[in-house]
C-alpha positions in Angstrom: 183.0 47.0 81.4 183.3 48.7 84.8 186.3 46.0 85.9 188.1 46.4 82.7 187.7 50.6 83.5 189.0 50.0 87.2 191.6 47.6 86.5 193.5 49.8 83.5 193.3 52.9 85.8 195.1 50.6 88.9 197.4 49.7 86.1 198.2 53.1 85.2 198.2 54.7 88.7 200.4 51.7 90.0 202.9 52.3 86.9 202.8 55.9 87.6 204.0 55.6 91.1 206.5 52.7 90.7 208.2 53.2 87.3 210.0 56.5 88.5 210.7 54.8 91.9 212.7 51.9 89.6 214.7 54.6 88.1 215.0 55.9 90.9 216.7 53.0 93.0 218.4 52.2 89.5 217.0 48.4 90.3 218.2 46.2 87.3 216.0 44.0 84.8 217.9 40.9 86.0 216.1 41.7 89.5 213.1 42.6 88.5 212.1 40.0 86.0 211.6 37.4 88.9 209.3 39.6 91.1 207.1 40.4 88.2 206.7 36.7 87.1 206.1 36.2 90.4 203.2 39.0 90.5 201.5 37.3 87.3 201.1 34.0 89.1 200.2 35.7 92.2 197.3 37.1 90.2 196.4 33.8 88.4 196.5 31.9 91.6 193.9 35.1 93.6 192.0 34.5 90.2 191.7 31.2 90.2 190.7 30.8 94.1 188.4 33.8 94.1 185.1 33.4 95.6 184.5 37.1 95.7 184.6 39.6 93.1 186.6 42.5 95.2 189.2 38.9 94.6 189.1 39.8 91.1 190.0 43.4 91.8 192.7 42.2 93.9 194.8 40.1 91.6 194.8 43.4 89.2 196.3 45.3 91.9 198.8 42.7 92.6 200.1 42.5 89.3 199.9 45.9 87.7 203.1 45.8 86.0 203.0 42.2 85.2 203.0 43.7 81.7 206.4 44.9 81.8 207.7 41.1 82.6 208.0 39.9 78.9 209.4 43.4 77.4 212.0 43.1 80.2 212.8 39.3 79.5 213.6 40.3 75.5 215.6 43.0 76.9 217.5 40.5 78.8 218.3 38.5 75.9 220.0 41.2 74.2 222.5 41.2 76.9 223.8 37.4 76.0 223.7 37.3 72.3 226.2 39.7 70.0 225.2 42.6 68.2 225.1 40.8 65.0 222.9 38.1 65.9 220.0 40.6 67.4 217.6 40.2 64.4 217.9 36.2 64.7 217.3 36.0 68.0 214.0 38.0 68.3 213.2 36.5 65.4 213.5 33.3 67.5 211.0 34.6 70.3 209.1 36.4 68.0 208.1 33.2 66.4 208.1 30.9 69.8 205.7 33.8 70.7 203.3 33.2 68.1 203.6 29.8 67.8 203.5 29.3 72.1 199.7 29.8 72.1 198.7 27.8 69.1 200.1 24.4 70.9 198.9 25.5 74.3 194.9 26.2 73.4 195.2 22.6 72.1 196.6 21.4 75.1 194.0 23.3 77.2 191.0 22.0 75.3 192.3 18.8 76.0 192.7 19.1 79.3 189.2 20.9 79.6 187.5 17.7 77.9 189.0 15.4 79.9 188.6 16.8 83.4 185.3 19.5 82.7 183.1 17.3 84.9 185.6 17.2 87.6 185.0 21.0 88.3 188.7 22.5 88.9 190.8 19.5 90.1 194.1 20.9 89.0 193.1 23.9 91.8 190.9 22.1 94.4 193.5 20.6 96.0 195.4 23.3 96.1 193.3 26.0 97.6 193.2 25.2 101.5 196.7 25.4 101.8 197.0 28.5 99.7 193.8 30.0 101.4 195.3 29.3 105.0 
């Protein structure tokens, strides 16, 4: 589709520009973990609230290297276990990984079949402060 096309080459233009700049600046994963956690639910929030489509576009330009968030948070957790205990500990996240959306698609059809007829109540409220 013409938005998947648009949003993989912001992706790879945006990591093109800002991955050298990192290495440049020698910023640290510790620091950079936050901001792109915070760029993933910046682009949830511009997706959910969108009334446009160019809104759509947006939230892909904000979060271009949201990608790079969960690589970077393993990464992190090599730093506070030993050597030794590497392989236990991704398999650890390996399996929360794959077991994380199991629970949660339950959980969200649940919540989808008890507030569908609502419209969007978890984001209603919500979007005249955000939008102001």
């Amino acid at each position: 589709s013409d938005f998947s096309t648009v949003t993989h080459v912001i992706d790879t233009l945006g990591q093109a520009m800002v991955i050298p700049l990192i290495s440049y600046f020698e910023l640290s994963s510790s620091n950079l973990v936050p901001v792109l956690m915070s760029t993933i639910t910046a682009r949830h929030l511009i997706k959910a609230l969108a009334k446009d489509s160019w809104m759509l576009y947006l939230s892909s330009c904000v979060d271009f290297m949201g990608g790079y968030a969960f690589s970077l948070s393993k990464a992190l957790a090599t730093n506070c276990v030993e050597t030794a205990e590497l392989g236990k500990t991704f398999a650890l996240l390996s399996s929360i990984d794959s077991l994380a959306p199991i629970g949660l698609s339950q959980l969200y059809t649940t919540l989808w079949k008890a507030t569908s007829d609502l419209g969007a109540p978890w984001v209603e409220p919500a979007s005249p402060v955000i939008r102001s």
